[in-house]
C-alpha positions as CSV (number, residue, x, y, z in Angstrom):
1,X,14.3,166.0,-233.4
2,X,17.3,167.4,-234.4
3,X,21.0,166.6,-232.2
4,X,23.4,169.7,-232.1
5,X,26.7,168.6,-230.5
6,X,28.0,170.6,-227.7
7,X,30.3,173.1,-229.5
8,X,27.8,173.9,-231.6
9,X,25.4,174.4,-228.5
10,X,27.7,176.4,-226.3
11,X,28.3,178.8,-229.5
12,X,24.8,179.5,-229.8
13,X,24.6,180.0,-225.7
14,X,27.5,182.2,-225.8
15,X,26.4,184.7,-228.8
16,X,22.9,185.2,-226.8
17,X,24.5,185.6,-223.6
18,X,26.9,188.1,-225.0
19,X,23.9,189.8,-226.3
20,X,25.1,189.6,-230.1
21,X,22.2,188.0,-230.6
22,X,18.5,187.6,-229.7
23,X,16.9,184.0,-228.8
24,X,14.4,185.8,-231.7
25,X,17.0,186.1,-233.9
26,X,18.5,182.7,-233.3
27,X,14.8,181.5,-233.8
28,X,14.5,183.3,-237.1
29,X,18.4,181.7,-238.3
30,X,18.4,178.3,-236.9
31,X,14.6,177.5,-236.2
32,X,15.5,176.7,-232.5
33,X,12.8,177.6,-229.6
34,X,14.2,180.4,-227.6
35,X,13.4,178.6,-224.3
36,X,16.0,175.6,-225.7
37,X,18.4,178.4,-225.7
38,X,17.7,179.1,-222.1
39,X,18.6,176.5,-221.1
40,X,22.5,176.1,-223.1
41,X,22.4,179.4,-221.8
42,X,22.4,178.3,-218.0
43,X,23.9,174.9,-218.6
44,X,27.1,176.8,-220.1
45,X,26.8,180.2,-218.2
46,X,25.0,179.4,-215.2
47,X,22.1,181.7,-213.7
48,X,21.8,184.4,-216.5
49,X,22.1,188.0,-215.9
50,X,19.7,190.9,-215.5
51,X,20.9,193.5,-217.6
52,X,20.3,196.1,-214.5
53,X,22.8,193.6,-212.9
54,X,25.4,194.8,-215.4
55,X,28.6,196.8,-215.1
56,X,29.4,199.7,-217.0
57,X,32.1,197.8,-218.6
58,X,29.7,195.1,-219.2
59,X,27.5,196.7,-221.0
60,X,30.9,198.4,-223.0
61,X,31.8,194.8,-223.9
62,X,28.2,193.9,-224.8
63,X,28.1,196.9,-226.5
64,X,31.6,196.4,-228.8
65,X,30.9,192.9,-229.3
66,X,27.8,193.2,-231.5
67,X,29.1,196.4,-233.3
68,X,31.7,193.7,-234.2
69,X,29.5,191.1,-235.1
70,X,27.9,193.9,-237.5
71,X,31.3,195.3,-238.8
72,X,32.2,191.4,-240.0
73,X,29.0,190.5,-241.5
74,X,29.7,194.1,-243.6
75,X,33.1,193.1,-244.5
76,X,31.5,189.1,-245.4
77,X,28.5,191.3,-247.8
78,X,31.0,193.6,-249.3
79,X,33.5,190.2,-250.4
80,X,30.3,188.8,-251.8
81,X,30.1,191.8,-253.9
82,X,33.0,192.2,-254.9
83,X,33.5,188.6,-256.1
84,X,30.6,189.1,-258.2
85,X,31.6,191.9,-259.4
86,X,35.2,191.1,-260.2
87,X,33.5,188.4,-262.6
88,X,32.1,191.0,-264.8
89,X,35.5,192.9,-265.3
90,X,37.2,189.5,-266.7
């Protein structure tokens, strides 16, 4: 059984509670059951959140937060390229 320390745990909880990120997708990533992230979901957030419970400028921030998270894993590909391709030109 594997030990995450706390930080690490409440990072996880708070990318799935901010909907960045699916419990499937943290699955997929991490191999971590979805119902362990349920529960550093309530530990760190407390009851979670129906998303009909949600404010309009919830949803916004929901909403801007992953099109952030998307925006900065472009910028992370398009470094990667053009490291690789900065080789060829020396």
């Amino acid at each position: 059984m594997v030990k995450y320390d706390n930080s690490f745990k409440k990072n996880i909880a708070e990318v799935v509670h901010n909907k960045i990120k699916t419990k499937t997708e943290i699955q997929r990533e991490y191999g971590i059951a979805p119902s362990t992230v349920v529960g550093w979901e309530k530990k760190y957030f407390g009851e979670l959140k129906n998303k009909e419970n949600l404010t309009d400028q919830d949803l916004e921030i929901i909403r801007l937060k992953k099109l952030l998270q998307e925006k900065e894993e472009e910028v992370e590909i398009l470094k990667k390229a053009a490291a690789i391709f900065s080789k060829g030109i020396k």
